[in-house]
Structure formats: structure tokens, C-alpha cells
VEXTIPA-768341 format. One record per residue (C-alpha): z, y, x; residue in one letter. Coordinates in steps of 0.02 Angstrom, whole numbers, plus 50000, padded with zeros to 5 digits. Each point is the difference from the previous one (the first is absolute). Example, Ala and Ser with C-alpha at 12.3 -4.5 7.8 and 13.67 -1.06 7.14 Angstrom:
REM VEXTIPA-768341
503904977550615A499675017250069S
REM end
This chain:
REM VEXTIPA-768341
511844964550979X498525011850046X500425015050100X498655009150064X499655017150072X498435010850023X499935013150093X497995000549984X499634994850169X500125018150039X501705005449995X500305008149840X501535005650014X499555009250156X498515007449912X501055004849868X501235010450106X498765004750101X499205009449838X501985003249932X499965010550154X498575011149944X500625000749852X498384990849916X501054991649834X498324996249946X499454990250158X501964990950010X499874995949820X498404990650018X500514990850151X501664995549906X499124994449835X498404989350097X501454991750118X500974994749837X498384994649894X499254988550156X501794995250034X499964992249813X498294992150004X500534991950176X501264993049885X498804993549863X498854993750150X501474992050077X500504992449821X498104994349960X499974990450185X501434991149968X499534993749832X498454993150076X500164997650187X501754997050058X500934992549843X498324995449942X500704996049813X498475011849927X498644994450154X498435002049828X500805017349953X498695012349967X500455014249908X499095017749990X500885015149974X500445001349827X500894980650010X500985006150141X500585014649925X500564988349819X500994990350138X498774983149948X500794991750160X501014987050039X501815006950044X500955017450032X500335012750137X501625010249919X500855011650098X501605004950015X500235019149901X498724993549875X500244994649829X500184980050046X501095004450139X501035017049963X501304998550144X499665006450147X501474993750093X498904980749999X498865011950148X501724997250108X499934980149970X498045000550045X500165009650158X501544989450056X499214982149981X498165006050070X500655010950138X498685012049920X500445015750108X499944990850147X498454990049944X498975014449909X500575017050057X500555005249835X501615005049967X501155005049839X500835015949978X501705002949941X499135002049816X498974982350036X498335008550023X498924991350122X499595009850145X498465001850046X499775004649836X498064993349983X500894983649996X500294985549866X501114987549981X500174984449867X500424983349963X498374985749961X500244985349856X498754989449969X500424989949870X498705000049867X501255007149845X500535013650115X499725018649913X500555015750009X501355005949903X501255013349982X501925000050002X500755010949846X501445012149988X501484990450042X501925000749940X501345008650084X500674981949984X498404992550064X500445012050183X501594995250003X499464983350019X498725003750125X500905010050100X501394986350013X498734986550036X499165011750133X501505004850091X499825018549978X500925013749893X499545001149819X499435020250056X499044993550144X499044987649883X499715013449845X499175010050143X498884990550059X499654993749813X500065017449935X498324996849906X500474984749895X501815007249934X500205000049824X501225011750024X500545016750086X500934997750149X501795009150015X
REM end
């Protein structure tokens, strides 16, 4: 697992209430939205060094820009909230076996949103047919199911899968 936060080596979320408390949106928006972009390219850094360096599996890898952006390496990064990894609730399972909040700082809210919130969170494979992909809508059936397997109410499982359903919830 990768959890990492940035807090720009500046404190940005003291320079963002700082500015919340002159009321400069402009000034906390931009602090917000350069924390979260260097957050993510930590995360690609991060990704790109362990390819090469520490796993070394792609040690040759050199790939500009555009490669990198067509994904034309060697393993995945999903997330958990993202299409290859809708359910949030895996976050719990993550923090639990890496001690992340006591390791990284960064905690999860009651919602499962990482706080600081300029910080990332995902799971490395490196095997060379791994690829993205994204889970469809599931069943009504299919939840049941899951939510059995899971240990947790079939309500408490359509939330936190809200965005697959192939139906309306009741």
C-alpha cells in the first residue's frame, strides 16, 4: 500500500486557514488544488521509483510523458473509490494492516476521505498482464452477496457501492 501525505513542506493547511481567515477563497483554493496535484505526482514519482529502484522489475524503463500518461508500464496503482476498486470500505482493511494513521499522519473520516486531504493512497501489482479496468453496475443479487461475504449490512454495502448499482436503492 502507498499512503502518502504532502503538506508542501510548508504547511498548507495552515496557509490555507490562514488565508480562510481573510477570507481570500482565491488564495485557499490554490493552496488546496497545488497540495492535491503535487500530492498525486508524489504518487506517480513514488510509483515510477518502485518500478525501477526498489522492486526493480522495470530497472530499463524509460518512458516520456505521453507513454506514461497511455499507462505503457509494467503494473497498476488502483485506488480504492476508483473504477478498479469502487469500495471504499477496502481504505478500513489498508489502514488496519499498515497502521497507516499511526505510520503516515493521515487519517479517514467517517465518509473514508483521507485527511490531510493532499494525500493518496493505493495498492502496487506488478505483474506484467496487470491493467486497469473497471467494475460494472452490479445486481441487487450481486450486493447481497457481497455484503454477506463482507460481513456488513446489504444498506451499508449499497452505500458505499452507490456508484456501481444497477438499481435504485429503497
Amino acid at each position: 500500500q502507498l499512503a502518502c501525505p504532502l503538506d508542501l513542506g510548508c504547511h498548507s493547511v495552515e496557509m490555507a486557514a490562514q488565508y480562510e481567515k481573510q477570507m481570500d477563497d482565491y488564495r485557499v483554493i490554490m493552496i488546496k488544488a497545488l497540495a492535491d496535484r503535487l500530492a498525486e505526482a508524489f504518487a506517480e514519482v513514488m510509483h515510477e521509483e518502485v518500478r525501477k529502484d526498489y522492486w526493480g522489475y522495470a530497472a530499463e524503463e524509460s518512458l516520456g510523458t505521453e507513454d506514461l500518461l497511455k499507462v505503457k508500464y509494467q503494473g497498476i496503482r488502483p485506488a480504492p473509490g476508483y473504477p478498479s476498486q469502487p469500495d471504499h470500505l477496502e481504505k478500513l482493511t489498508m489502514w488496519k494492516l499498515t497502521k497507516a494513521s499511526e505510520e503516515t499522519g493521515i487519517d479517514l473520516t467517517e465518509n473514508l476521505a483521507m485527511t490531510p486531504a493532499a494525500s493518496v493512497s493505493g495498492l502496487y501489482f506488478a505483474h506484467p498482464q496487470s491493467k486497469y479496468f473497471a467494475v460494472g453496475k452490479i445486481t441487487k443479487e450481486q450486493v447481497v452477496d457481497y455484503s454477506s461475504r463482507k460481513g456488513v449490512s446489504v444498506e451499508e454495502a449499497e452505500k458505499w457501492l452507490s456508484t456501481i448499482l444497477s438499481y435504485d436503492r429503497e
